[in-house]
Structure formats: C-alpha cells, structure tokens
PyMOL CGO cylinders between C-alpha atoms (Angstrom):
from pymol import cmd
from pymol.cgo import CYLINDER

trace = [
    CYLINDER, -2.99, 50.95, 115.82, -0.66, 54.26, 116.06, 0.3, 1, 1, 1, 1, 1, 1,
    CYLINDER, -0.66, 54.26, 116.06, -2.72, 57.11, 116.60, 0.3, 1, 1, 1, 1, 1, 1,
    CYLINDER, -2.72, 57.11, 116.60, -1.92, 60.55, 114.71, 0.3, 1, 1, 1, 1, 1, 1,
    CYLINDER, -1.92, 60.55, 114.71, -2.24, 62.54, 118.64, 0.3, 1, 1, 1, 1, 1, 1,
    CYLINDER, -2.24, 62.54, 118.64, -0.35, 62.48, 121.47, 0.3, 1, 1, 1, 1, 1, 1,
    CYLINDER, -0.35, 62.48, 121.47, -1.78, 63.59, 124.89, 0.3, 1, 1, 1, 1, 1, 1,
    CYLINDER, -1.78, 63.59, 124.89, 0.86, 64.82, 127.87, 0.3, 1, 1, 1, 1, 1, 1,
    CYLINDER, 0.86, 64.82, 127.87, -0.23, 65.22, 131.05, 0.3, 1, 1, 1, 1, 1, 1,
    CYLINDER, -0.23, 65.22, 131.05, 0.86, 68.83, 132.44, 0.3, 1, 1, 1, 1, 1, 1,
    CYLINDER, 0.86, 68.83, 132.44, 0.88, 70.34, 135.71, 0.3, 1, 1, 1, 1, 1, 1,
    CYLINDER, 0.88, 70.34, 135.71, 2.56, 67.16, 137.63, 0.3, 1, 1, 1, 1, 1, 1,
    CYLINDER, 2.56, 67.16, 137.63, 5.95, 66.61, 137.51, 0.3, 1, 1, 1, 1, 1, 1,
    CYLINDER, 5.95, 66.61, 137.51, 7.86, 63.95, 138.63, 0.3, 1, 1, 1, 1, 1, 1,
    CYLINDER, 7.86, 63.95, 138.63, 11.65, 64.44, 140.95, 0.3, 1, 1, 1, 1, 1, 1,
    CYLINDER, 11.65, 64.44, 140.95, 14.42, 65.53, 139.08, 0.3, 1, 1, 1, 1, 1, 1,
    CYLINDER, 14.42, 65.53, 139.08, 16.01, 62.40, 140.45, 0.3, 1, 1, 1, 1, 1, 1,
    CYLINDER, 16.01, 62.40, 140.45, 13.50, 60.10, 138.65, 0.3, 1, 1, 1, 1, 1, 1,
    CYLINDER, 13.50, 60.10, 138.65, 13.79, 62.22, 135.47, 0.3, 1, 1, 1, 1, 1, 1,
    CYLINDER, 13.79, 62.22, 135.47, 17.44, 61.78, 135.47, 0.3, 1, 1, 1, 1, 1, 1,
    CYLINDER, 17.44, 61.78, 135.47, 17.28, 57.75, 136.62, 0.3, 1, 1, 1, 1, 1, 1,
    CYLINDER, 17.28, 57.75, 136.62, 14.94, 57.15, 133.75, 0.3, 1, 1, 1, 1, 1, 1,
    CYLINDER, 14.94, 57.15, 133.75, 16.85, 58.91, 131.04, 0.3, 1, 1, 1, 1, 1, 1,
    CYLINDER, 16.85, 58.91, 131.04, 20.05, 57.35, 132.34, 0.3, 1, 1, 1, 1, 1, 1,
    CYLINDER, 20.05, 57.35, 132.34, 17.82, 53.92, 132.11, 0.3, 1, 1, 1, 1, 1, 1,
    CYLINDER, 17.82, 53.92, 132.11, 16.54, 54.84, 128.44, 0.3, 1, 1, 1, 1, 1, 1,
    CYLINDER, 16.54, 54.84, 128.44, 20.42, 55.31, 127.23, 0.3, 1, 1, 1, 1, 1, 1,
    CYLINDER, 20.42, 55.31, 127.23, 21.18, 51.91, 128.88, 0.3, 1, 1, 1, 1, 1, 1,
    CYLINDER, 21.18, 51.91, 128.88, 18.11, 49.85, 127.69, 0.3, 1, 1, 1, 1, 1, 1,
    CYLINDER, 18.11, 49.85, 127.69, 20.60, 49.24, 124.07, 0.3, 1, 1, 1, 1, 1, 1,
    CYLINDER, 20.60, 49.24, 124.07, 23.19, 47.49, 127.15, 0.3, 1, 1, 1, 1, 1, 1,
    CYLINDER, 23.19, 47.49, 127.15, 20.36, 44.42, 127.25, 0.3, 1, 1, 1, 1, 1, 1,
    CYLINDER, 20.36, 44.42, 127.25, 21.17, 42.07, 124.15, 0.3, 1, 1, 1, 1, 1, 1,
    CYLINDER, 21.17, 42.07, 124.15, 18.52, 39.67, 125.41, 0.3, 1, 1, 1, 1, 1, 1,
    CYLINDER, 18.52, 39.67, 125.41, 16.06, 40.59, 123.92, 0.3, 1, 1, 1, 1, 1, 1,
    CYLINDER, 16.06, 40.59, 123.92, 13.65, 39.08, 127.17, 0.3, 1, 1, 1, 1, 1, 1,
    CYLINDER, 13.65, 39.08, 127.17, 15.82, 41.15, 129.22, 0.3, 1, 1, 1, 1, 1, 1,
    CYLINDER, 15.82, 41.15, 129.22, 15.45, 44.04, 126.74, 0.3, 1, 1, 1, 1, 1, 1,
    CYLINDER, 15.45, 44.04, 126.74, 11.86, 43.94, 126.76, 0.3, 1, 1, 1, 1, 1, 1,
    CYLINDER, 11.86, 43.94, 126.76, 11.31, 43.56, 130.37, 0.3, 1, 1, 1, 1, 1, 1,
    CYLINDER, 11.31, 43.56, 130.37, 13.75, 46.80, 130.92, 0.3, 1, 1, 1, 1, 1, 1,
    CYLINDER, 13.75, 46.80, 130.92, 11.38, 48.52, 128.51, 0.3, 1, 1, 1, 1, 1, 1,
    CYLINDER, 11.38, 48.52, 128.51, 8.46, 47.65, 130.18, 0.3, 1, 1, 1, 1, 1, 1,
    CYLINDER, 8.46, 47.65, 130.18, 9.73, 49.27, 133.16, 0.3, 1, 1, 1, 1, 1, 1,
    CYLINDER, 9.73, 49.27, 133.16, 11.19, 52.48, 131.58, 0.3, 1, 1, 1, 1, 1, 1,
    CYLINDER, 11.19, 52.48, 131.58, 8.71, 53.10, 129.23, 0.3, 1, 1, 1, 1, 1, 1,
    CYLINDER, 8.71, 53.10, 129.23, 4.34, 53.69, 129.23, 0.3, 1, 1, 1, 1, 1, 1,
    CYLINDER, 4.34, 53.69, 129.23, 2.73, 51.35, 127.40, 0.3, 1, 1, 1, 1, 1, 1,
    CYLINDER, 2.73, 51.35, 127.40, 1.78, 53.61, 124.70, 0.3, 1, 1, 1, 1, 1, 1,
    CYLINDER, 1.78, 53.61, 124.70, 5.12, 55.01, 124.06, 0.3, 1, 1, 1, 1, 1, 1,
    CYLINDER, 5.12, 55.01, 124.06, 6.00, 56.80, 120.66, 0.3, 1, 1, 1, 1, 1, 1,
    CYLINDER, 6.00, 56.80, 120.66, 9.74, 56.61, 119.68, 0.3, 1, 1, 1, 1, 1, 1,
    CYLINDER, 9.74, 56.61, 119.68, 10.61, 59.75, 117.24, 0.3, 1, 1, 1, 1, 1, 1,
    CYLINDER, 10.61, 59.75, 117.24, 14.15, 58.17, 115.98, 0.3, 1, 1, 1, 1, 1, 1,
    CYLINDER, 14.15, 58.17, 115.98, 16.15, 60.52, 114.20, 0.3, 1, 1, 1, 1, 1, 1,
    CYLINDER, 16.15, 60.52, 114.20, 15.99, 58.58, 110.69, 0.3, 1, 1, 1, 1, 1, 1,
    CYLINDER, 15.99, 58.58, 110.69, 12.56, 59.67, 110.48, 0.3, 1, 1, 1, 1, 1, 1,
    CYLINDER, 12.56, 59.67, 110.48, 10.80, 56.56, 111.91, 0.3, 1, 1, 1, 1, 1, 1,
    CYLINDER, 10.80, 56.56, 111.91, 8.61, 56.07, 114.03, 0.3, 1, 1, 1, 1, 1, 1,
    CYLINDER, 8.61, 56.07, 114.03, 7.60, 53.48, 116.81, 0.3, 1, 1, 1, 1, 1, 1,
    CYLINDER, 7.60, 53.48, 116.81, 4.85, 52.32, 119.10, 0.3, 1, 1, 1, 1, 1, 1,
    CYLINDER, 4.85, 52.32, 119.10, 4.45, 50.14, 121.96, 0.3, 1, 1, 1, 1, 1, 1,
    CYLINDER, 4.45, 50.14, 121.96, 6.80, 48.05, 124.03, 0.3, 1, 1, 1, 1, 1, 1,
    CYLINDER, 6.80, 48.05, 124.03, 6.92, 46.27, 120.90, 0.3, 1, 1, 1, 1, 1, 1,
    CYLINDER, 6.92, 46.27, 120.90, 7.58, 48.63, 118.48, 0.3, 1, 1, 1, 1, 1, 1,
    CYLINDER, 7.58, 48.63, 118.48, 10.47, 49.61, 120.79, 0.3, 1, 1, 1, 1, 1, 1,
    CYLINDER, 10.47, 49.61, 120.79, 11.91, 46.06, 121.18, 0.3, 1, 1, 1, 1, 1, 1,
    CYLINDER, 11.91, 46.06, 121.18, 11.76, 45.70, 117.06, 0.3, 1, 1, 1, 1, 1, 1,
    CYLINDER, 11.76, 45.70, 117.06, 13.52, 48.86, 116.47, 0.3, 1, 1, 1, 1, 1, 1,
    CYLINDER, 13.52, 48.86, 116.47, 15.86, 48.19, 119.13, 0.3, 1, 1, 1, 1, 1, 1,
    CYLINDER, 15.86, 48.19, 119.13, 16.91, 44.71, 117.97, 0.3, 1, 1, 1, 1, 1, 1,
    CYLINDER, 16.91, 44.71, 117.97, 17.54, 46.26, 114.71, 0.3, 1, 1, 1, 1, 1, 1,
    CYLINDER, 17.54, 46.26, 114.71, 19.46, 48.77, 115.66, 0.3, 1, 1, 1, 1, 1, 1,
    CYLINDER, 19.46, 48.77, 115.66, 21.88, 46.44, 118.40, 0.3, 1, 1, 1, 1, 1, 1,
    CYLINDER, 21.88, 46.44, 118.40, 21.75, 43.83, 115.17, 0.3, 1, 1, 1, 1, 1, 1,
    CYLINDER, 21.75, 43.83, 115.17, 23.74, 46.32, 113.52, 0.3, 1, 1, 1, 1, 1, 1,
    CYLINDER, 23.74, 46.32, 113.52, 25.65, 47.63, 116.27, 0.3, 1, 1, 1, 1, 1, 1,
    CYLINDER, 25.65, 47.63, 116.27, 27.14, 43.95, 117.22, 0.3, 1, 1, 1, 1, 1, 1,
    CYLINDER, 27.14, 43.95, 117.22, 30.27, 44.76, 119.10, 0.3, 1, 1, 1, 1, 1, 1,
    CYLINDER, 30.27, 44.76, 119.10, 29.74, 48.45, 120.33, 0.3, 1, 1, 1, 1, 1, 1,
    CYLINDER, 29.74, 48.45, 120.33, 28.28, 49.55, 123.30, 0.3, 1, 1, 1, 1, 1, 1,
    CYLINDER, 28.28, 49.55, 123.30, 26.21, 53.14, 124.18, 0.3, 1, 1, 1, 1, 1, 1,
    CYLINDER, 26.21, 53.14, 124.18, 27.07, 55.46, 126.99, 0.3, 1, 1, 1, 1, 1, 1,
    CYLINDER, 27.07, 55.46, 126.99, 26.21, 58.22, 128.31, 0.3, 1, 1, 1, 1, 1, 1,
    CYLINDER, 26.21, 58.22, 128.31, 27.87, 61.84, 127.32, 0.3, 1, 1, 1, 1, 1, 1,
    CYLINDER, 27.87, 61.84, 127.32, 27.64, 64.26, 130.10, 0.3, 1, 1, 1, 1, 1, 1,
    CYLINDER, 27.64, 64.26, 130.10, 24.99, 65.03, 132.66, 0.3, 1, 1, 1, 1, 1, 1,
    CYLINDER, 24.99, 65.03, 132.66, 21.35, 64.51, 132.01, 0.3, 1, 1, 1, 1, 1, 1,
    CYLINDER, 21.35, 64.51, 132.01, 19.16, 68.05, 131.77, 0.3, 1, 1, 1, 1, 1, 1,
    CYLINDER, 19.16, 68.05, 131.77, 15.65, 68.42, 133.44, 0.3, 1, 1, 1, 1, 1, 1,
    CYLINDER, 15.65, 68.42, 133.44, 12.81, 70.82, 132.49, 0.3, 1, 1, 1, 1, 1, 1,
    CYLINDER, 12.81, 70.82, 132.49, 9.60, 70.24, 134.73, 0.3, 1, 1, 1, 1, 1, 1,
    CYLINDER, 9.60, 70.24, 134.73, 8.68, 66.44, 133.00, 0.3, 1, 1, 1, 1, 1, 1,
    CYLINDER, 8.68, 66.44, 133.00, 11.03, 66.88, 130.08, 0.3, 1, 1, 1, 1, 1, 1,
    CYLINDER, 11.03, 66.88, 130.08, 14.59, 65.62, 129.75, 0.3, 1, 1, 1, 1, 1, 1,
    CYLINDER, 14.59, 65.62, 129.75, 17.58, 65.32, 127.75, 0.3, 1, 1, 1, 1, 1, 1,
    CYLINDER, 17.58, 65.32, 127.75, 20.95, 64.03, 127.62, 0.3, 1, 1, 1, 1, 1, 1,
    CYLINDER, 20.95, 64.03, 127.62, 23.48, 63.21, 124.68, 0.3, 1, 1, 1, 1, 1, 1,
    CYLINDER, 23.48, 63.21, 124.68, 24.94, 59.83, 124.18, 0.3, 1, 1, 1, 1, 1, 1,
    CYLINDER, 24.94, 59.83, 124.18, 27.44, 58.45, 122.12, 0.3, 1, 1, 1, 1, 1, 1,
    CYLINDER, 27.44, 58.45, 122.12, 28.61, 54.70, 120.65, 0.3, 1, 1, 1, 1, 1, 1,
    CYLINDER, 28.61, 54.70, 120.65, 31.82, 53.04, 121.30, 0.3, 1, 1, 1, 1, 1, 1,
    CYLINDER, 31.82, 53.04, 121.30, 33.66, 49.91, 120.98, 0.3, 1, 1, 1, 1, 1, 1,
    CYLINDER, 33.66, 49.91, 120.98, 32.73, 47.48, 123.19, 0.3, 1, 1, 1, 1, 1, 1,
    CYLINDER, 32.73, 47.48, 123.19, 35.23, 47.23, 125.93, 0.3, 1, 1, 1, 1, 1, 1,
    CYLINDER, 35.23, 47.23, 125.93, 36.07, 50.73, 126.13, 0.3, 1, 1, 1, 1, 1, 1,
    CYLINDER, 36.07, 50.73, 126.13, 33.47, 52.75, 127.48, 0.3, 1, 1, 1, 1, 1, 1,
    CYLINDER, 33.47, 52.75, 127.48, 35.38, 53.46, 130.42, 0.3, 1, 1, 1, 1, 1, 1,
    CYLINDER, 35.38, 53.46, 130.42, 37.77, 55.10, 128.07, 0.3, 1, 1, 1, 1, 1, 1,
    CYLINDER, 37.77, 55.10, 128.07, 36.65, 58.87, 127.02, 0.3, 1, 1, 1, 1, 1, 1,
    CYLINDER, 36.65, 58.87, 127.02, 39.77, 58.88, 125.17, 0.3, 1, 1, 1, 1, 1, 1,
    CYLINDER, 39.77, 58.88, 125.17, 38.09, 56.66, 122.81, 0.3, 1, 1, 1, 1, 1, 1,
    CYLINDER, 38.09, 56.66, 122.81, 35.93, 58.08, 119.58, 0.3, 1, 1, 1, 1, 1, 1,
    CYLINDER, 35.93, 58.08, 119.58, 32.77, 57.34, 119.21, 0.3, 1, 1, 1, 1, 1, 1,
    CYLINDER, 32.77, 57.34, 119.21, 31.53, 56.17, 115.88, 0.3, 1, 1, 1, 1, 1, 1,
    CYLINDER, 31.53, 56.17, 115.88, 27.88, 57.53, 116.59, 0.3, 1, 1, 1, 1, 1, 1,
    CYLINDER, 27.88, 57.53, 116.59, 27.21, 60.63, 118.47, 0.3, 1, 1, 1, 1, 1, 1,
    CYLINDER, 27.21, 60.63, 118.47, 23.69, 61.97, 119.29, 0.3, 1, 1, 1, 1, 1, 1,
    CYLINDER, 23.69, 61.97, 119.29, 21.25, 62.51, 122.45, 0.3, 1, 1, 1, 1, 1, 1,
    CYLINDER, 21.25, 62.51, 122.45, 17.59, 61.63, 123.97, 0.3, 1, 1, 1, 1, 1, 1,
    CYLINDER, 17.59, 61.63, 123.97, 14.73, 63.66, 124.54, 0.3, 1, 1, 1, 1, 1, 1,
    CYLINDER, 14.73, 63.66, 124.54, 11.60, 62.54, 126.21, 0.3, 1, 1, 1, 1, 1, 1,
    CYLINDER, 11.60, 62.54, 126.21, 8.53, 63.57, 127.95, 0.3, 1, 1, 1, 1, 1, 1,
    CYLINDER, 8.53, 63.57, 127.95, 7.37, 62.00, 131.41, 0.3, 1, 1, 1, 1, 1, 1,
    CYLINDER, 7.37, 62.00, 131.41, 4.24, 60.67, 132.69, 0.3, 1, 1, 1, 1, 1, 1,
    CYLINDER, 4.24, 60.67, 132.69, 3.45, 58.74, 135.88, 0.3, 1, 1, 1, 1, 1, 1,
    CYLINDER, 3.45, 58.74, 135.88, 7.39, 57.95, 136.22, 0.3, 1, 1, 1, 1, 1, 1,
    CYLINDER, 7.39, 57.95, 136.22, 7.77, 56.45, 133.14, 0.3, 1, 1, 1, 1, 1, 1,
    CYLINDER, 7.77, 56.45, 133.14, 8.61, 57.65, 129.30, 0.3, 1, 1, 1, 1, 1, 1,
    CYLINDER, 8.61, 57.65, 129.30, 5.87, 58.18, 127.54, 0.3, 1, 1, 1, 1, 1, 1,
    CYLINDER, 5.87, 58.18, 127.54, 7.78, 60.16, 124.19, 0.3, 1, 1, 1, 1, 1, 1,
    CYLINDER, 7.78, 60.16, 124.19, 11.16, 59.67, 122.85, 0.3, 1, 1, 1, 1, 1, 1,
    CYLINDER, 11.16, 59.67, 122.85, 12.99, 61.71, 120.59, 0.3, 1, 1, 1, 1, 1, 1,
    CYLINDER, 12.99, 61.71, 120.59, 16.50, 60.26, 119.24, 0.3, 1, 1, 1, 1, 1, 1,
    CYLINDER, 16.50, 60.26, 119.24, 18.75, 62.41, 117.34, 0.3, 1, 1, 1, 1, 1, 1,
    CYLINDER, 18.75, 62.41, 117.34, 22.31, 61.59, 115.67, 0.3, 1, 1, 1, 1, 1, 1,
    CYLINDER, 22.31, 61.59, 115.67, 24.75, 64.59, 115.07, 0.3, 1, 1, 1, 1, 1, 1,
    CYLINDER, 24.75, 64.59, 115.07, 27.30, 61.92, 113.66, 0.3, 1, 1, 1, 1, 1, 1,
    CYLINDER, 27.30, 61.92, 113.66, 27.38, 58.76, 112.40, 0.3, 1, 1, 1, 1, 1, 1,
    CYLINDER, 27.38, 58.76, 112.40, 29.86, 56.39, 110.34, 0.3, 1, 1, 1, 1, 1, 1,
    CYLINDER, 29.86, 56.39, 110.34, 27.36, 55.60, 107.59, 0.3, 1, 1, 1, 1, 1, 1,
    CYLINDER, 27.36, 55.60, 107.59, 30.19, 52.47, 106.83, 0.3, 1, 1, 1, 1, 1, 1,
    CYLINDER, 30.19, 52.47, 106.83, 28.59, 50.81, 109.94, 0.3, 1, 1, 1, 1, 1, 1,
    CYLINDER, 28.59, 50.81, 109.94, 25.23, 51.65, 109.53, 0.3, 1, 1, 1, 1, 1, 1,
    CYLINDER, 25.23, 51.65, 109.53, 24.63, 51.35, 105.80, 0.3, 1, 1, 1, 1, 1, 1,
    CYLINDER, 24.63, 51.35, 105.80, 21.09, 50.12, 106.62, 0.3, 1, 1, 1, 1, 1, 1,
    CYLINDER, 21.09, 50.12, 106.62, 20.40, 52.45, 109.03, 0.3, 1, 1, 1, 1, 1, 1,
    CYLINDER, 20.40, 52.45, 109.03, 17.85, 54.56, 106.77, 0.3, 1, 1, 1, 1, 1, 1,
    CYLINDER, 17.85, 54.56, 106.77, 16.15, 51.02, 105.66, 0.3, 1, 1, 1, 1, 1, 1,
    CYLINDER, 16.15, 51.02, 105.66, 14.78, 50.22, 108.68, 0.3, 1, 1, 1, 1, 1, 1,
]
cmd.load_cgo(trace, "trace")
C-alpha cells in the first residue's frame, strides 16, 4: 500500500558518474518493449519502493506500478522512440535531464521534431532511483488522447 511520506537519505551521495548512468538508464528504460526485459531494467534502475510523480498528475509505486504505467504509456507510443535531450545535470543525489519523443528510426536525427518534449527528475539512494518526477512541456494531444485517462 502507497504510503502518504517519503524518506531520503541525506548526507551520502553517490558519483556524479552513477547519477548521470542512472538517469541516462531511466530515459532508456521506455527503449525495452518486452515488458520481461522492461521490468528486469527497472529492477535494476530503480529501489523497490520507488514513487513515480508523472506529469499528468499520477502517481506510481513499486516495480510494478512502474511497469503498468510504462506499458501504458509505450502502448500508446507504438512506433516512437525516447531520447535523450542534452547533458544530464547533478546536484549532490539529485538529477535531471530533458528528453524528448521521436519517430522511431530517427533518433539519430536531431533534425527531426519531437512530438513530446519534457525531462526527468529524481532523487538517489544506494545507487538506485528511489523518486521520479516526469514533466511534459509539449505534447501532440492527437497522439496521446488518453494520456490524462490513465
């Protein structure tokens, strides 16, 4: 059961090359569309008792929560891919970095537009993510029409 708290270690923080691996890891979780694969990628990204803060409003819990909101989200997203948008920032066990949603095939090509445009922020613990906020500047609310029913 979700609890209303959220308790962050402080005081020990982890590399800024693990900070940067794991939110370069969290933006290409969405790349698994096994959802076995998917699952065992969270596992190794995320704590156990991870909260997910998506930028809808929702909220989700758990490995499992994660892999449900996930396979929602690539369910609707069948034939793009995420990427990553410039370099990842670190802040003792904080870290952020903006991402963005292209056709599949071209995420090579940064001359491409994105139809979905936002970033990741998340809070560390023992070298894995243990809060995730996702925020959207811009999406095409043609390809997501479901996006707030989830």
């Amino acid at each position: 059961m979700p609890s209303n708290t959220i308790n962050i270690s402080v005081g020990n923080y982890e590399s800024k090359e693990i900070m940067v691996s794991l939110i370069q890891r969290d933006i290409n979780f969405f790349s698994y569309t096994d959802p076995e694969e998917r699952l065992a990628a969270i596992k190794d990204i995320f704590a156990s008792d991870i909260t997910w803060f998506d930028f809808d409003g929702s909220t989700h819990h758990g490995h499992e929560g994660l892999l449900k909101r996930s396979s929602f989200l690539l369910d609707q997203l069948k034939g793009y891919s995420h990427r990553a948008n410039g370099d990842a920032s670190v802040c003792q066990n904080m870290a952020t970095a903006r991402w963005e949603v292209v056709p599949e095939g071209s995420e090579n090509d940064h001359e491409q537009i994105p139809v979905i445009q936002g970033g990741d922020v998340l809070v560390v613990e023992d070298k894995k993510i243990k809060v995730l906020w996702s925020y959207v500047d811009k999406y095409d609310e043609e390809l997501l029409p479901a996006y707030n029913d989830s």
